[in-house]
BAGU-70172 format. One record per residue (C-alpha): z, y, x; residue in three letters. Coordinates in pm, whole numbers, padded with zeros to 5 digits, always signed. Example, Ala and Ser with C-alpha at 12.3 -4.5 7.8 and 13.67 -1.06 7.14 Angstrom:
<nodes>
+00780-00450+01230Ala/+00714-00106+01367Ser/
</nodes>
This chain:
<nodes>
+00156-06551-00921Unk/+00309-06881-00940Unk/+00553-06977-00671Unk/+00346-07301-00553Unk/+00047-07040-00434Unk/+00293-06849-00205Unk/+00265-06909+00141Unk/+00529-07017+00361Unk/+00536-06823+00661Unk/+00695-06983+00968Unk/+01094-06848+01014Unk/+01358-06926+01241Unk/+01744-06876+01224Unk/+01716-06535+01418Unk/+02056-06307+01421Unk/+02339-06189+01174Unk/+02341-05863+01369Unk/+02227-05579+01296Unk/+02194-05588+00935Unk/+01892-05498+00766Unk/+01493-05576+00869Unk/+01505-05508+01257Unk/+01165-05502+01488Unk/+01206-05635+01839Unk/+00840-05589+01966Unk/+00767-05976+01861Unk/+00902-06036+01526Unk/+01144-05875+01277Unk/+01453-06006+01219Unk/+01648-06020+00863Unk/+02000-06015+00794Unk/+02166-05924+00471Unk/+02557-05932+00384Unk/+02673-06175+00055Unk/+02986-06284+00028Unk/+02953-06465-00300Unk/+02542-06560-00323Unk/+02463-06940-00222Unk/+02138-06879-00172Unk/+01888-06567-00049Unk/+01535-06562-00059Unk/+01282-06337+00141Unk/+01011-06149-00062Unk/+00691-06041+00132Unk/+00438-05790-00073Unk/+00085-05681+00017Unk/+00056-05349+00169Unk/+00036-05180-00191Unk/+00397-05358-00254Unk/+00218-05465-00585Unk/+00129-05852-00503Unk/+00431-06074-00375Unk/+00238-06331-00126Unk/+00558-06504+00017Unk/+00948-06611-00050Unk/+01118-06757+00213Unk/+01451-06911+00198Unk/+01625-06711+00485Unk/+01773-07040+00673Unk/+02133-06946+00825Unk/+02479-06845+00661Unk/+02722-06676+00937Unk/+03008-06503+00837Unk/+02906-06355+00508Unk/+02542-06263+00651Unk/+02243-06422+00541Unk/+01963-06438+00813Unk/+01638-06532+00966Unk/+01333-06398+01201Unk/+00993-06390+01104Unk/+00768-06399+01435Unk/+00468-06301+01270Unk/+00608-06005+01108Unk/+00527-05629+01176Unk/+00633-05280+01120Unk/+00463-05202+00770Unk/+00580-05518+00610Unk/+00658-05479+00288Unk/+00946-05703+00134Unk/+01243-05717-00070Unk/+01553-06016-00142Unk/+01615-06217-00431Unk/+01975-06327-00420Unk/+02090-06666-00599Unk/+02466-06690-00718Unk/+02674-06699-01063Unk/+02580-06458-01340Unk/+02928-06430-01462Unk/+02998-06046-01557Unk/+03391-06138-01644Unk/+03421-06261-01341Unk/+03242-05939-01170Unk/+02900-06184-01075Unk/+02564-06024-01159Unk/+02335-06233-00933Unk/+01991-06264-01089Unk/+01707-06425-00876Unk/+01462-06274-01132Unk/+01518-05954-00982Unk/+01382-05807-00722Unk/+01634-05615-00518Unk/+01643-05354-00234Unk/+01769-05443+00112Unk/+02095-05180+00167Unk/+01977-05118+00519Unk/+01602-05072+00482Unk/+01460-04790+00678Unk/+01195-04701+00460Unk/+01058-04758+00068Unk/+00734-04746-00068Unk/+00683-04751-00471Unk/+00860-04592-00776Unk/+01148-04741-00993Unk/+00994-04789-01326Unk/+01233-04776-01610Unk/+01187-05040-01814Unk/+01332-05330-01993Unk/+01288-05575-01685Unk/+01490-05382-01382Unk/+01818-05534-01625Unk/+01988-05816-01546Unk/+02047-05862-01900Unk/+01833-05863-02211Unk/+01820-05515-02364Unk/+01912-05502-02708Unk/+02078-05892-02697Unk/+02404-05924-02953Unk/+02581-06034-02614Unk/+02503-05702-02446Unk/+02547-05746-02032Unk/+02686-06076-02055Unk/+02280-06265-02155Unk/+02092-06293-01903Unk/+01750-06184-01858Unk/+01477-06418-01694Unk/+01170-06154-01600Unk/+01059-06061-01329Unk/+01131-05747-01205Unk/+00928-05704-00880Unk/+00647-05533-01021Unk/+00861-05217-01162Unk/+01048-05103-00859Unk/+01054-04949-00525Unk/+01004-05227-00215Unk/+01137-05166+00148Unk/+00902-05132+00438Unk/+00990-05271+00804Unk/+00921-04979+01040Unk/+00912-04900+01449Unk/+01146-04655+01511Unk/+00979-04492+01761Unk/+00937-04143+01835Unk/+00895-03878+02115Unk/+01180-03662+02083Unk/+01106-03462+02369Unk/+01349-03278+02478Unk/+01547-03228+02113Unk/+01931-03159+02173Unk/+02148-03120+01928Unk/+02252-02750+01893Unk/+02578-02741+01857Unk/+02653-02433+01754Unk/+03066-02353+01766Unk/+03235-02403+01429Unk/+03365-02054+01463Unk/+03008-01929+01497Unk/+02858-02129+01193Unk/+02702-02003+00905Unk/+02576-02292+00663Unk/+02290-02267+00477Unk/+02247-02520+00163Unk/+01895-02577+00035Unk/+01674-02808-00106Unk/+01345-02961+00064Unk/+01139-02966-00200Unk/+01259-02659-00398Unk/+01255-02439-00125Unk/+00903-02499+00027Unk/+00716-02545-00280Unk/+00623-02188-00345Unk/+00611-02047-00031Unk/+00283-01881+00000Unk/+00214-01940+00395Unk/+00259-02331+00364Unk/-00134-02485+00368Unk/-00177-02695+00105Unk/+00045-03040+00059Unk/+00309-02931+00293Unk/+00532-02733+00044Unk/+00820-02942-00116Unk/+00797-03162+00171Unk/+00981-03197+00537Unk/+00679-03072+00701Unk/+00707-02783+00498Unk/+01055-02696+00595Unk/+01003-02740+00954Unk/+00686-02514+00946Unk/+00698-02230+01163Unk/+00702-01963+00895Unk/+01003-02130+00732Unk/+01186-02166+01034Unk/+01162-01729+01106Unk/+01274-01661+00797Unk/+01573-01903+00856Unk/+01620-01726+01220Unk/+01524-01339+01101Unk/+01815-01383+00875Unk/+02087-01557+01108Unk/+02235-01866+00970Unk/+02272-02159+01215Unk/+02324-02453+00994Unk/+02066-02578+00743Unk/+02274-02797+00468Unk/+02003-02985+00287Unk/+02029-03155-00084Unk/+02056-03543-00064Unk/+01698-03721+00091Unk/+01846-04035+00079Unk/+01611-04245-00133Unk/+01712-04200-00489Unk/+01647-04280-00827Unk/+01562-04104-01142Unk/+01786-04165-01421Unk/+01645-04397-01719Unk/+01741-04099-01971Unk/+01599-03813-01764Unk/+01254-04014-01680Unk/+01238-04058-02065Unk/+01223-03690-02134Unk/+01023-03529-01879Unk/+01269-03438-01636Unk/+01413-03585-01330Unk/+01696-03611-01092Unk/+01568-03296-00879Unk/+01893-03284-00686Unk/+01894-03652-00550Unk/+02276-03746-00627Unk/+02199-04091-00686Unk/+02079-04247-00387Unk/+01989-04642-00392Unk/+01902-04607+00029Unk/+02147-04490+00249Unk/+01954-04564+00555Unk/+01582-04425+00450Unk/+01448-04063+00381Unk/+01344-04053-00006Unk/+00906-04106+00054Unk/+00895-03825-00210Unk/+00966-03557+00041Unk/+00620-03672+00242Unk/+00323-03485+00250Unk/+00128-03845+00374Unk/+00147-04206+00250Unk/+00400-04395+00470Unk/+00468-04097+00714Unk/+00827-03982+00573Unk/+01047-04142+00848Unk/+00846-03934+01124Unk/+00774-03625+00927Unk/+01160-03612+00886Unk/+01238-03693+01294Unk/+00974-03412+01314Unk/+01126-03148+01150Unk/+01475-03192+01230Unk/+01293-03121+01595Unk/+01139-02820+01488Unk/+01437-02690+01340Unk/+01704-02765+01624Unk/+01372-02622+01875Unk/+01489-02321+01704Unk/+01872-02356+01745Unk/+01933-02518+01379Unk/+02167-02731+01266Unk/+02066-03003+00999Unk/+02305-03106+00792Unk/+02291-03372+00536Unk/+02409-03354+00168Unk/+02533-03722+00123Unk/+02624-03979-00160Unk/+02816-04276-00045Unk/+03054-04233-00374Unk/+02804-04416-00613Unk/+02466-04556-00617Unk/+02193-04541-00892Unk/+02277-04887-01036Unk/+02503-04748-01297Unk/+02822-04885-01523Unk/+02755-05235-01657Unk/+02464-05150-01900Unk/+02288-05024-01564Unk/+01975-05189-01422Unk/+02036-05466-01133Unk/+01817-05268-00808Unk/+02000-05379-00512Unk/+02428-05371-00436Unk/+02502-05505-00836Unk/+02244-05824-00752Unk/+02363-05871-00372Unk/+02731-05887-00418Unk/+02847-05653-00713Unk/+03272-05782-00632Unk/+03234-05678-00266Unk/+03006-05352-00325Unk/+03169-05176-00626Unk/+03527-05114-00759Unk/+03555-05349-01059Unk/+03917-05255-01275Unk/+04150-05505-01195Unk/+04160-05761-01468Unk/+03817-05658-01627Unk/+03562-05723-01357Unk/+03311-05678-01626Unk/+03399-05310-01592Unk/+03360-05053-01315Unk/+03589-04800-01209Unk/+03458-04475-01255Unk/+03569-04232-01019Unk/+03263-04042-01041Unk/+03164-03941-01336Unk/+02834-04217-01300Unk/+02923-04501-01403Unk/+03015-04708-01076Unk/+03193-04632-00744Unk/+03130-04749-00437Unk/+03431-04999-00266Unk/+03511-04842+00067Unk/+03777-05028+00130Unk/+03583-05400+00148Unk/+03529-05394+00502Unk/+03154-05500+00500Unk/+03085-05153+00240Unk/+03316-04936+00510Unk/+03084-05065+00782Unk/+02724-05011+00595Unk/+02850-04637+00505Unk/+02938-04611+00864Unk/+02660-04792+01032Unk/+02393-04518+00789Unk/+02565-04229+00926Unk/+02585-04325+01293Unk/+02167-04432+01243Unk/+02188-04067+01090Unk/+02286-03907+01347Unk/+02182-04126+01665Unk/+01845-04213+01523Unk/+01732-03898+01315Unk/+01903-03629+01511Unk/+02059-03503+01252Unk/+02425-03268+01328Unk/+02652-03326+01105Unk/+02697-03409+00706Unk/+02882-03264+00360Unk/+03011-03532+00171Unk/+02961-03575-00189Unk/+03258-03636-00426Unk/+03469-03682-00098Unk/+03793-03749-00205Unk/+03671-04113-00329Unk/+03611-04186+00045Unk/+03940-04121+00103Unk/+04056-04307-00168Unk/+04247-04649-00136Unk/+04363-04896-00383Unk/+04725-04689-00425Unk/+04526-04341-00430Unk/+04395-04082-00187Unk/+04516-04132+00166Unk/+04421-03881+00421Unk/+04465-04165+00657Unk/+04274-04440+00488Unk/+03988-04643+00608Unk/+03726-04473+00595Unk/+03851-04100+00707Unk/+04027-04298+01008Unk/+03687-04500+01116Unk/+03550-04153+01114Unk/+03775-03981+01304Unk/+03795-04234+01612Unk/+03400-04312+01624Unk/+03245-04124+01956Unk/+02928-04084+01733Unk/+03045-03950+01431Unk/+03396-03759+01553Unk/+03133-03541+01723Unk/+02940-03420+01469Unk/+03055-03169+01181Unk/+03188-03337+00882Unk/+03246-03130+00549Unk/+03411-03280+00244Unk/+03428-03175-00107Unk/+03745-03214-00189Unk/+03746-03323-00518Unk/+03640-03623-00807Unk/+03701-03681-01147Unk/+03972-03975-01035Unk/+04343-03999-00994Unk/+04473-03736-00765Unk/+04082-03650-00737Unk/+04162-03300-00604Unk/+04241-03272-00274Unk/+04140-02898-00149Unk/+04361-02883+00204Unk/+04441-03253+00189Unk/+04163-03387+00434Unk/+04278-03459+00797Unk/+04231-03235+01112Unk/+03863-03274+01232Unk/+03760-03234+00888Unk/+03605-02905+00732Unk/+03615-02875+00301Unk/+03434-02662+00053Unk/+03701-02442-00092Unk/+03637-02385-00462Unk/+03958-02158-00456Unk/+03798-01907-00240Unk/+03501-01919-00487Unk/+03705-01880-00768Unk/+03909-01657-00647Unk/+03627-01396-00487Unk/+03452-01375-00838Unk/+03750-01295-00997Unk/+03850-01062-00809Unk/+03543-00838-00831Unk/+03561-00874-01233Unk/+03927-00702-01182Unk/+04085-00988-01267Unk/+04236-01202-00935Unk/+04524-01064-00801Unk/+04524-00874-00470Unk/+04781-01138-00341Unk/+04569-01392-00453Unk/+04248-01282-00252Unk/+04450-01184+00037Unk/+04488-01586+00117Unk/+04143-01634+00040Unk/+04023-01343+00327Unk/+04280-01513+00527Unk/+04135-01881+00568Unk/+04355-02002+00308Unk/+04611-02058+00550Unk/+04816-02173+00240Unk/+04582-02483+00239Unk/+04494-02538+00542Unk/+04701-02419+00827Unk/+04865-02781+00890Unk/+04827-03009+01155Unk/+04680-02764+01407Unk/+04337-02736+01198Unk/+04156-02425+01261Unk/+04015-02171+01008Unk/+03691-02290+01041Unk/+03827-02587+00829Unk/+03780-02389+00487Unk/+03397-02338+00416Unk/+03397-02065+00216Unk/+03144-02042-00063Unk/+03039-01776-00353Unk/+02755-01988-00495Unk/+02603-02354-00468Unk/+02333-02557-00583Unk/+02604-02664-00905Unk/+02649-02341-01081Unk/+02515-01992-01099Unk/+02316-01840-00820Unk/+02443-01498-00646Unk/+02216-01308-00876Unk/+02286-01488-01216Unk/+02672-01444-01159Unk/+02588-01060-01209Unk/+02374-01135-01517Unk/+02481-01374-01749Unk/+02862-01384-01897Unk/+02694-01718-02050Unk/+02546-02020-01948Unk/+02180-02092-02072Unk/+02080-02459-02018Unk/+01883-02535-02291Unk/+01583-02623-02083Unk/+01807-02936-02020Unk/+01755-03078-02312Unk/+02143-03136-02396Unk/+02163-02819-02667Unk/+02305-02588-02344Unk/+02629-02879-02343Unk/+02559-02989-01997Unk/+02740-02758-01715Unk/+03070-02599-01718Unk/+03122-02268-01893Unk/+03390-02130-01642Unk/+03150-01941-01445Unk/+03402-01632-01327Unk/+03048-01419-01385Unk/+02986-01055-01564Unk/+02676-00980-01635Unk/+02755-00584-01591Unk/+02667-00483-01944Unk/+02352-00645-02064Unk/+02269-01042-02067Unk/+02027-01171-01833Unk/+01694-00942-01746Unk/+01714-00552-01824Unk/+01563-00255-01740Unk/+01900-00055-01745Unk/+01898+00106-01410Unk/+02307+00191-01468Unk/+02374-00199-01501Unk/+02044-00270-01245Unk/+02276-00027-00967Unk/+02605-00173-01065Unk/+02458-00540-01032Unk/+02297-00471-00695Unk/+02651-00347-00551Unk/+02809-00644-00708Unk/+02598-00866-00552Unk/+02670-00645-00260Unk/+03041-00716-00274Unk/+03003-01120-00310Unk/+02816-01104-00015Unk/+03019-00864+00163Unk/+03332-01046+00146Unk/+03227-01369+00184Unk/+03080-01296+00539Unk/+03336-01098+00649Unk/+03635-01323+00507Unk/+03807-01560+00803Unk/+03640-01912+00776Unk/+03315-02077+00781Unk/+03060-01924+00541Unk/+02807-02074+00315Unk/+02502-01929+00173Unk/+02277-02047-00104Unk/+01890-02044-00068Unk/+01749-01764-00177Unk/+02101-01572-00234Unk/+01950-01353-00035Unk/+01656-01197-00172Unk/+01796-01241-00560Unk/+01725-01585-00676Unk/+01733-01663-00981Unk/+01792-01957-01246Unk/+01772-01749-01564Unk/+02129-01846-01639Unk/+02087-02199-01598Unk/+02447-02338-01420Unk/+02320-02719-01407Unk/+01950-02706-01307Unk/+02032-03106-01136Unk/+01718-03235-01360Unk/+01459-02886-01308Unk/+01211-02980-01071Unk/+01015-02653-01155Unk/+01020-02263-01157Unk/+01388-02335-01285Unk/+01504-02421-00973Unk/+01254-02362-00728Unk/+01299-02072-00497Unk/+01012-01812-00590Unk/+00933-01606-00244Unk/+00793-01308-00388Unk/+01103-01205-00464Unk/+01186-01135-00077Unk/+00964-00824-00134Unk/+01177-00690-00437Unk/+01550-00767-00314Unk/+01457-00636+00011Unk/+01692-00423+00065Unk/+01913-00653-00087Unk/+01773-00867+00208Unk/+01837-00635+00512Unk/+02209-00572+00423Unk/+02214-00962+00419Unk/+02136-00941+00743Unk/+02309-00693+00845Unk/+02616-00810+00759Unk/+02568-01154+00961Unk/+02523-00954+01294Unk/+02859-00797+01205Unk/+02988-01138+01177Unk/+02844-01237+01504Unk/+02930-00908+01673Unk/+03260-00871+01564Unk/+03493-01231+01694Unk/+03764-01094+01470Unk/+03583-01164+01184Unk/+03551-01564+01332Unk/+03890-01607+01492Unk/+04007-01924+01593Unk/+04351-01899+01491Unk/+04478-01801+01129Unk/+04634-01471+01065Unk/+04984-01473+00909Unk/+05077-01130+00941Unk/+05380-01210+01130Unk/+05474-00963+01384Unk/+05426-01047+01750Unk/+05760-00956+01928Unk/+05580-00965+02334Unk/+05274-00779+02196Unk/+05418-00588+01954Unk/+05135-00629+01721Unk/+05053-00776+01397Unk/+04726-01041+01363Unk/+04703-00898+01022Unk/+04797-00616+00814Unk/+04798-00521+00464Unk/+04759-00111+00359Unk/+04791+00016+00023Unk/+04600+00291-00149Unk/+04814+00560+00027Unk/+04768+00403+00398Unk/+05127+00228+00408Unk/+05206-00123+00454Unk/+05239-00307+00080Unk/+05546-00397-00044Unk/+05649-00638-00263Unk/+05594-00411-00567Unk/+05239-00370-00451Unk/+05152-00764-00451Unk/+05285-00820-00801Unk/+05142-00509-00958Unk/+04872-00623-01163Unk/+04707-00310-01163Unk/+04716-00293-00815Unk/+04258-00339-00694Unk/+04244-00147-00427Unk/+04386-00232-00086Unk/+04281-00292+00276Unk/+04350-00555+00497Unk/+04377-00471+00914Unk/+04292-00693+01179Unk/+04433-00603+01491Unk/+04214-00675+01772Unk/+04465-00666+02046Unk/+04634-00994+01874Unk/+04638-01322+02068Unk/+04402-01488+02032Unk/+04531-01846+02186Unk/+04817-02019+02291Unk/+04810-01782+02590Unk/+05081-01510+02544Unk/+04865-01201+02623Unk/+04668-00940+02404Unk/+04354-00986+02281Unk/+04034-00761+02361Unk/+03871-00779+01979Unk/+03827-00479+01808Unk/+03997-00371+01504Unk/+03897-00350+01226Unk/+03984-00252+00877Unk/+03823-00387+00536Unk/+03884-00165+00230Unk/+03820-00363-00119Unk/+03840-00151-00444Unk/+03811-00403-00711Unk/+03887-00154-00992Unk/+03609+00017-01254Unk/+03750+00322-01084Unk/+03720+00547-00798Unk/+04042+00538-00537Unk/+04153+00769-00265Unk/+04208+00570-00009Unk/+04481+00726+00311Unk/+04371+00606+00657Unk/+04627+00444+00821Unk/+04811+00485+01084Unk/+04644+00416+01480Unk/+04699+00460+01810Unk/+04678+00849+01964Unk/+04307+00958+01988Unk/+04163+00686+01768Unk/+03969+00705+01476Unk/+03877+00540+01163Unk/+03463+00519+01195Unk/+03276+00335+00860Unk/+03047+00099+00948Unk/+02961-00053+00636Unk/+02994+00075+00298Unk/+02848-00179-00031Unk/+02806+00163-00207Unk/+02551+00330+00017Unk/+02417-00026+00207Unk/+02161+00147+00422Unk/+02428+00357+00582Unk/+02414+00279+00966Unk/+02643+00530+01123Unk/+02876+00657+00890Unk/+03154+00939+00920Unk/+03506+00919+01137Unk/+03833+00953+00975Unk/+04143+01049+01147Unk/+04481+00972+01085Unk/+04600+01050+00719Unk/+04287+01167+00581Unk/+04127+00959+00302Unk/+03849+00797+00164Unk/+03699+00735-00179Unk/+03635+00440-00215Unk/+03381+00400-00520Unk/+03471+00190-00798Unk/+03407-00193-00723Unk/+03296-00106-00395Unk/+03350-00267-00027Unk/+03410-00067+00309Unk/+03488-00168+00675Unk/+03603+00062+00923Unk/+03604+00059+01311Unk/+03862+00162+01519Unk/+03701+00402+01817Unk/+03790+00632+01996Unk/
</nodes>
């Protein structure tokens, strides 16, 4: 359609604030932030977002925002911006009017990003590469925003808030974990109605955790290369909406902003935390060579990190091709402004960040008091809701496991690593000690709390719990990168055979392992962290990078419940022992050090002959079996008095071989009763040891003892 045929719908100067495509009741108002455009035009689309029927100058200019209200506009308008400026790549300008591009604060998208030669601001395949300039249009290959009213009857939703010390995180994926499961009618698996349906939400509550962590639903993008092979971006980390639930995740046209509201209701109805997976590190737009969709058109000097000097070129923190520039004021407040909508508009409790360390990152490096970490930790909104960083990127200084500020909780890769060594006999008992311990070496600063390491065995990047007892290789082929893609330092054993057998010897000894992993990641000090479908035996077949396997790859397969259910029950189990027991969940890390007015030790470590180690015991490499005692009667705050816990004592034999293991020492009358044992795991009662009598403790095998009278 020619632009003489459009029509010109009536517009005033309306507001610069808020941001974004705002419904009032009588209009919609339009504001969008270039610092560097001289001109920004208005794109209206029929409801199918396939015929543009206006473009509208937007009339005012105030401080950096573009902006103008449209009276006859409603929620369900479709539109998008075309943004008028230099196309000057040395200088770090990519504004191309011939491209449509995607307001940063829309609330909702309708369409699909085709790849094809026209989403590029350049001409693909030109001598001059990124620096030509490509005149089509690109409106009728990708995604348009939709205005929407934000209403919705909440009810009576409150946020759970369950304690730190009490949370056990859950990470899953909406569409991977609904899409087989056999009591979902038909069109609600994969989708948000799916994973608030009521026979989702038991199994979550029959097995204990309180936090759900999904996978990003930002709206995302597929990747050019992955849509040209088959595959797709199945994890989501490389979000082009921060503000809008990804439509793919609906099970009805247009419905995805409600159907989310609605099952973050059904979930917290049940006492659930939601937790969001998010990407404010990079967007889909790519390096230079990437297609112009939204930030790159608007403003790409204020949005991205351009290296000094070379503006043509992004800095690549990431790994993607671009990062995301925190530290312009207007990019601080749009990451800020999506998660406070996140939280005070969706409900949602809390959020993991992706690639966190870039957030944290200022022009001079990572600074656990830069902008971004300190607008975080003094907003009432978002210093009240649980924020968990992974510590790490691929830039300078990128990894920063301990370095976040107090109010912050991280994923701990060094309890991961660690754990899995360990039960392969090859971490060192002093090594894993930290680890059960908090990682008070990392983290015990500044008055944080052990809750601040989240403690992990498995996650959506790498092996699940059952393929880390399986494979001693990775198998990726399906990936179509000739098994390249994903890192080969996987810390598994596959326990004699590679991948499926019918060995029952290396069956048994892969069930205990799986056993231990468990075992000691729920009963370590810290917050845990389960992966879906852990739990019942899920499995990839070996694949460690599954990101672009939306299929029986990575989707979680339910029958399997039935055949790990024992597997399942000890699962269980071992969660009420976490919630039973508070010294398993303390508040305060152990050290070990003795308690002069209580006479008592928080912590203490026993060898194999039920004495305290020494220093020739810690540095004894073949030293795997030891025991680690929590007193009880510790402090458990600031208050000097005695705690009323009980105490308990955790036996690990990480060793092929069977140990004797001496009971030790406890107060007159007292005995050692075994409450769990990861060699017999239906054991519910088990027998009472006294006082210097001793234990074998099965080869690779986990036990934890009660002291009773």
């Amino acid at each position: 359609m020619s632009r003489r045929t459009l029509r010109a719908p009536r517009i005033s100067e309306g507001l610069p604030f808020p941001l974004g495509a705002t419904w009032d009741g009588l209009g919609v108002n339009f504001a969008l932030f270039s610092a560097n455009a001289t001109k920004v035009e208005l794109c209206l689309f029929d409801q199918a977002g396939k015929q543009e029927t206006a473009r509208i100058e937007l009339p005012e200019y105030t401080d950096e925002i573009w902006h103008g209200y449209l009276p006859d506009a409603r929620p369900g308008t479709i539109y998008g911006y075309r943004v008028h400026g230099a196309y000057a790549p040395d200088a770090g300008h990519r504004f191309n009017p011939n491209k449509l591009l995607l307001d940063p604060y829309a609330l909702a998208h309708i369409g699909e990003l085709r790849h094809v030669p026209e989403i590029y601001g350049y001409e693909i395949g030109h001598a001059d590469g990124d620096l030509s300039f490509d005149t089509r249009d690109s409106a009728a290959f990708v995604p348009k925003c939709r205005v929407i009213d934000p209403a919705f009857t909440w009810g009576r939703d409150r946020r759970p808030k369950v304690p730190w010390e009490s949370t056990i995180f859950y990470e899953t994926h909406v569409r991977g974990y609904t899409i087989r499961h056999p009591a979902l009618r038909f069109g609600q698996g994969g989708t948000f109605v799916g994973l608030g349906a009521e026979e989702v939400v038991s199994h979550l509550k029959d097995l204990g955790v309180t936090s759900i962590e999904l996978l990003p639903i930002h709206m995302f993008a597929d990747e050019g290369h992955l849509a040209a092979t088959g595959l797709s971006n199945y994890w989501g980390y490389n979000t082009l909406g921060f503000f809008a639930p990804d439509p793919r995740y609906a099970s009805g046209l247009g419905s995805h902003v409600s159907e989310f509201k609605a099952m973050v209701a059904r979930l917290h109805e049940a006492g659930l935390e939601v937790i969001l997976d998010v990407v404010y590190n990079h967007t889909a737009e790519g390096n230079e060579m990437g297609p112009t969709l939204s930030f790159k058109g608007i403003d790409n000097t204020s949005y991205y990190r351009l290296l000094p000097g070379q503006e043509r070129n992004y800095i690549n923190d990431t790994g993607t091709g671009n990062t995301l520039n925190l530290s312009h004021s207007r990019v601080l407040q749009m990451v800020t402004d999506s998660l406070r909508y996140w939280v005070t508009e969706m409900h949602v409790d809390g959020f993991r960040f992706d690639l966190a360390t870039i957030l944290g990152r200022e022009s001079y490096g990572f600074d656990e008091g830069g902008g971004f970490l300190d607008s975080c930790r003094q907003d009432p909104v978002l210093s009240d809701v649980k924020l968990i960083a992974e510590p790490w990127d691929c830039g300078p200084g990128g990894y920063q496991v301990g370095g976040f500020p107090p109010g912050w909780a991280e994923w701990n890769d060094s309890y991961r690593d660690t754990v899995r060594a360990f039960w392969r006999s090859e971490a060192s008992v002093a090594e894993l000690a930290q680890r059960l311990c908090a990682s008070a070496d990392k983290f015990n600063r500044r008055g944080r709390r052990p809750w601040s390491t989240v403690n992990f065995i498995t996650a959506h990047d790498g092996f699940t719990l059952h393929d880390i007892v399986s494979y001693n290789e990775k198998h990726n082929e399906a990936n179509g990168e000739n098994n390249q893609d994903g890192t080969s330092n996987n810390s598994s054993w596959n326990c004699g055979a590679e991948g499926e057998t019918d060995d029952p010897a290396v069956l048994a000894l892969r069930d205990r392992q799986m056993r231990n992993l468990m075992a000691t990641l729920l009963l370590s000090q810290g917050t845990p962290m389960i992966l879906a479908g852990d739990e019942f035996g899920r499995t990839q077949s070996g694949n460690n990078n599954a990101y672009c396997q939306d299929n029986d790859i990575s989707w979680v397969d339910w029958s399997r419940l039935e055949q790990f259910s024992g597997f399942y029950q000890f699962v269980k189990r071992l969660i009420r022992l976490k919630n039973d027991y508070p010294i398993l969940r303390r508040q305060r890390f152990m050290t070990g050090d003795f308690d002069e007015d209580l006479g008592v030790r928080d912590v203490t470590w026993i060898n194999s002959t039920g004495e305290v180690m020494r220093p020739q015991d810690w540095n004894d490499p073949s030293v795997r079996c030891f025991g680690m005692l929590m007193d009880g009667r510790a402090k458990t705050s600031g208050i000097r008095r005695p705690g009323t816990d009980a105490t308990l004592l955790m036996v690990l034999n990480g060793s092929h071989d069977e140990v004797e293991f001496v009971m030790p020492p406890c107060s007159g009358g007292m005995h050692w009763h075994l409450i769990l044992d990861t060699n017999r795991p239906s054991m519910t009662s088990g027998r009472a040891y006294a006082i210097g009598t001793s234990s074998d403790v099965v080869g690779r095998s986990l036990m934890l003892f009660k002291l009773e009278s």
